[in-house]
N, C-alpha and C positions, 0 to 999 in steps of 0.2 A: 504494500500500500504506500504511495504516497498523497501528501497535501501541502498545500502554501499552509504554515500555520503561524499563530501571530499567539507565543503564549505569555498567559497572564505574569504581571509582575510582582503577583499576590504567591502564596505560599497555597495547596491545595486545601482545600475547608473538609474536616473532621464530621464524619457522617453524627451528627447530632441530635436527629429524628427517626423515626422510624421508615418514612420515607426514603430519607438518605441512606439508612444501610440497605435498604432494597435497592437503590440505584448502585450501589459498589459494589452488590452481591451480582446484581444485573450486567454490569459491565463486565465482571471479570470471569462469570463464566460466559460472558461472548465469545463466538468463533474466532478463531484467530487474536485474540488477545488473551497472551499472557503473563508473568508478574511484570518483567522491564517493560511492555506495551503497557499495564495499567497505570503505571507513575507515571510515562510521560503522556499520556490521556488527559491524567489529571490535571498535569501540570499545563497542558495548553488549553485548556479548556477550563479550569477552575474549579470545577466540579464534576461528578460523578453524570447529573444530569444530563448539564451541554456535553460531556463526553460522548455520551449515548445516543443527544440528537445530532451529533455531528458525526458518529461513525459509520452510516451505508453512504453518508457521502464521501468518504475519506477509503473506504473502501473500493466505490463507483471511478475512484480518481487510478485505483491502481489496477482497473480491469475488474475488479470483482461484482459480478452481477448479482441481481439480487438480495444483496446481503443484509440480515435480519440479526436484530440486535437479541441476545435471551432474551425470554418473552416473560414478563414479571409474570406470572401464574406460574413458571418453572421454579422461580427464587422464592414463592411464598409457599409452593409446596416442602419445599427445602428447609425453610425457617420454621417450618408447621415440624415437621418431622424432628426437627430439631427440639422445639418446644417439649415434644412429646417423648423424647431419650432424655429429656433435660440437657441439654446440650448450651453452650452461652457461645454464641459468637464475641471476639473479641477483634476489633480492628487496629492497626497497624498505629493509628494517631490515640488509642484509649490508652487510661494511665495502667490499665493491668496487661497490656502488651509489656513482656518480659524485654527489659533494656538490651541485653546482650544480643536478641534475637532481630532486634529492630538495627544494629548495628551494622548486620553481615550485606553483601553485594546487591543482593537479591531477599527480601525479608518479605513471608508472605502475607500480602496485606490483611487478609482473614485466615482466623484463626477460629476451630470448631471446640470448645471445650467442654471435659464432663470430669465431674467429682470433685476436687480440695482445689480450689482457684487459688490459694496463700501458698502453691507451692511452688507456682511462677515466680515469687518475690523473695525465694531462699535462693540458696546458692547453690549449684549444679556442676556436677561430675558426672558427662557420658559415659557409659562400659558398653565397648559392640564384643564382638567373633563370632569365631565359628557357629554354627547354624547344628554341623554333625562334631559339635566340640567333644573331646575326649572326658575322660571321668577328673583327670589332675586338674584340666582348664575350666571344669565346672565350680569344682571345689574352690579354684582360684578366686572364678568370678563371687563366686558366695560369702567366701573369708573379704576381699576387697568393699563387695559390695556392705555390708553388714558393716564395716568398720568405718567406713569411709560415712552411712546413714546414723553410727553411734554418737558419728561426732559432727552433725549436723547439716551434712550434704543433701541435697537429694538425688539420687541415681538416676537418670534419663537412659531410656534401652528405646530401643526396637519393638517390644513384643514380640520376635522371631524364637525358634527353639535355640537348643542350645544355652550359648553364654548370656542371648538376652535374656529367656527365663530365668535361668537361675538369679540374676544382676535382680531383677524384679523380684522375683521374692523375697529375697533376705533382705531388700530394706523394706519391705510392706509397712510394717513399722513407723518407721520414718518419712517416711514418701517416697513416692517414685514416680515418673512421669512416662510412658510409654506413649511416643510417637508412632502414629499408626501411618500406612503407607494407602489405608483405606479410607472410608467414611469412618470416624469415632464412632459410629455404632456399629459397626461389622466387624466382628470376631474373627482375627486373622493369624495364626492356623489355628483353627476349630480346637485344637484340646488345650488352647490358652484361653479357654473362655473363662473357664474359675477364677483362673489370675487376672485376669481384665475385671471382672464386677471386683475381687477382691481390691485391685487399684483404687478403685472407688473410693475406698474407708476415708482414707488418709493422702492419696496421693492424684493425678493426675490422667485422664486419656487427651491425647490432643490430635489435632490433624487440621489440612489445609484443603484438604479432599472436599467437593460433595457429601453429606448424609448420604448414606446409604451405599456407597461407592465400594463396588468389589476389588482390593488391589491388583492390577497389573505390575507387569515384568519393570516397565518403566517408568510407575507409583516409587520405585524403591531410592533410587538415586536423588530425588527431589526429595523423600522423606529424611532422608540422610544429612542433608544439608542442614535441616530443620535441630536434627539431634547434638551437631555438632554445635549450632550456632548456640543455642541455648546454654550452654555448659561453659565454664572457665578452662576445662581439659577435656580432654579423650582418652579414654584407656583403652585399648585392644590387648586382649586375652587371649586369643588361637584366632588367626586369621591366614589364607591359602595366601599364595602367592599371588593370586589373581581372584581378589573377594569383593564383594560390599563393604566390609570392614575396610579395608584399604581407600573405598571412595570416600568412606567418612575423614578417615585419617586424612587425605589431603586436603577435602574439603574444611576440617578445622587448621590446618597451616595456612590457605588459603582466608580463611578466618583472624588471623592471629591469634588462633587458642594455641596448648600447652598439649602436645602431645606422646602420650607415653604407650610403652610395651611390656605387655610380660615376655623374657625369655623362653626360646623351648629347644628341642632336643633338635640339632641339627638333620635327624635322618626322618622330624615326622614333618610331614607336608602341610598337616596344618600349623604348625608355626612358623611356615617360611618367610612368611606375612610380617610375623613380629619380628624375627631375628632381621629381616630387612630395613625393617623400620629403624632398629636396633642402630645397625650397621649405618645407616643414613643420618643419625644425630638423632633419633629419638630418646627421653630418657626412658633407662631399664626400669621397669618398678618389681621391688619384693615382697611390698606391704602397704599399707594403706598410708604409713606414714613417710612414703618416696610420694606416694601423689599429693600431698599436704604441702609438704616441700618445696613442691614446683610451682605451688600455686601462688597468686601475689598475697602478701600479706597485707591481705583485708579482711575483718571481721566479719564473719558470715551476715550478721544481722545489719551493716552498714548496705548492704548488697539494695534494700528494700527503698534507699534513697535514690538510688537511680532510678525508679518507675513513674518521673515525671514523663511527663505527653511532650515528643519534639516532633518537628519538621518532619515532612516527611521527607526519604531517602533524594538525594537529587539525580532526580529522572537521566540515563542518557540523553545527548542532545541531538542524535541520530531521526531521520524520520521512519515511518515506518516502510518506506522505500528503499530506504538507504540500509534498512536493518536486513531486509530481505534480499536484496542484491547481496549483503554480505555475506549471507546464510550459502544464498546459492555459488557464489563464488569459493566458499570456504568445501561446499560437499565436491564442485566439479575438479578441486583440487585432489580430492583423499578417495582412495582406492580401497580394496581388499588389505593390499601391501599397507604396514606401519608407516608411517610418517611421520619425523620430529617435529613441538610443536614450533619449534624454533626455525627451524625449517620450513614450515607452510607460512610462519608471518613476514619470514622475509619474501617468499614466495607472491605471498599480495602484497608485498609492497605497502601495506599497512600497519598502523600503530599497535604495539602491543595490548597498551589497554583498549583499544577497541576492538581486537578481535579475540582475547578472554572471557567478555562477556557473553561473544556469539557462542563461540564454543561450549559455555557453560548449556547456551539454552539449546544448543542441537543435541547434548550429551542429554539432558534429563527429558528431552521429547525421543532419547533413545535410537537419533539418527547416524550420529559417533558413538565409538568406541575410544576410551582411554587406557590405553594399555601401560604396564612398567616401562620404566623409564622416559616419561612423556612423550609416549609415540603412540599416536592418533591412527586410526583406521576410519571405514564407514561401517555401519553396524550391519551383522549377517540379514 
């Protein structure tokens, strides 16, 4: 898409009525726009509304015919189902929007919540791995998790098997916040359903998803984002050499969080993941009090000052012309064959920081492939 756009020199306006959160919920499940398209919507436009009246035109400019904006009776069946899980949306300018989360490249502007809302305003320590984690790295995940929630943390997982159950159960206690890669009310795998309402007590479900939304292959990488951002660190406990856990891990370097690993046994395949991270400058951790260590010394409870309402994130200055040219310039480049990523940007002949952002958004729409050692392919 492109448009001549003239954006306002006002900051974008905080959905404040009921109205207004159906036009942000309206806008951002529209076709073709998504999180980097909804900030700069907003921002040229001022609001959610004129974003909405002005996007089959803006669309109509770049070829696209007939283009229909979500149809509010979608968004209020959405809000209704919501109602009815108890579920709280939370938007990107409200003051219970988690500071940390609101910080990272791409922050999603809605937020689906259910159970203990005061756990977004404690302080956060991610634990991912393995999925088929061994019995040692379960134990690991359980002792870390459990000590790390005794002394005030809250543990952020996945909800996946594996390292993220166990990371979830043993601080139940204490909180824990599991990012779902689904709708917050869909039970994702099916025998974590006890642990999910058990989440409820004390701790967290959250998501960015639709209600109702069954996770797909490429829900997980954009849920990933969410788990790192939220957290001061990352822990990875057994992770393959080519995992999920690994896209968290870079995506909190990516972040500026604090990333650490547990050591494993050089001949098992699921710790090749850690010992590489290892190997790369990660800290090693052996206990709960190496990931304490590494974290800034700031008192847990100072954490809760940060959840004033700011600006929101400033929008790329790209149009959406210019976004999609670079999308399709960046895939006619990349093949089957890896590709450095350093090597496709001198290739376009473009800016660093501007083609990280593209890349981020073809990798979580699942059209690249990120491979070790920053080498890009197109996805099978």
């Amino acid at each position: 898409m492109s448009e001549e756009t003239h954006p306002s020199t006002h900051p974008p306006l905080p959905p404040t009525t009921e109205d207004d959160r159906v036009s942000w919920l309206r806008l951002l499940r529209s076709r073709r726009v998504g999180v980097a398209t909804f900030y700069r919507l907003l921002a040229e436009h001022g609001s959610a509304q004129a974003a909405l009246a002005a996007l089959p035109g803006v669309a109509s400019a770049a070829g696209i015919d007939k283009y229909a904006t979500c149809p509010e009776g979608v968004v209020l069946a959405e809000m209704r189902a919501a109602r009815m899980a108890g579920a709280q949306m939370i938007c990107v300018t409200d003051p219970l929007y988690p500071a940390a989360l609101r910080d990272i490249p791409d922050p999603p502007p809605i937020l689906w919540a259910m159970g203990e809302i005061g756990a977004l305003a404690r302080p956060k320590i991610a634990m991912v791995g393995a999925r088929n984690a061994s019995s040692l790295g379960t134990r690991m995940a359980r002792a870390l998790a459990s000590d790390l929630s005794k002394d005030g943390y809250v543990i952020t997982s996945g909800l996946a098997r594996g390292v993220d159950t166990a990371a979830h159960t043993a601080s139940l206690e204490g909180g824990t916040i599991a990012v779902m890669a689904g709708g917050v009310d869909v039970m994702y795998p099916a025998e974590n359903t006890q642990l999910a309402q058990d989440i409820l007590r004390s701790g967290l479900r959250l998501s960015e998803m639709p209600m109702g939304t069954v996770p797909q292959a490429r829900h997980f990488p954009r849920r990933n984002r969410i788990i790192s951002g939220l957290a001061g660190a990352v822990v990875v406990v057994e992770a393959a050499a080519k995992s999920g856990s690994l896209i968290t891990a870079r995506n909190a370097l990516d972040q500026g969080r604090e990333v650490l690993a547990v050591p494993g046994h050089p001949f098992d395949a699921r710790a090749a993941g850690c010992n590489m991270l290892i190997r790369d400058g990660a800290r090693l951790v052996r206990s709960a009090a190496d990931v304490i260590e590494a974290l800034p010394e700031t008192a847990p409870s100072q954490e809760a000052l940060a959840l004033e309402a700011i600006p929101l994130a400033p929008p790329q200055q790209r149009t959406l012309g210019e976004t999609a040219d670079l999308h399709s310039r960046i895939l006619n480049r990349l093949g089957p064959s890896p590709l450095a990523e350093d090597q496709l940007i001198r290739d376009l002949a473009a800016p660093a920081r501007a083609v990280a952002p593209a890349l981020i958004d073809l990798e979580l729409d699942g059209r690249i492939r990120r491979q070790a050692g920053g080498l890009l392919s197109l996805a099978d």
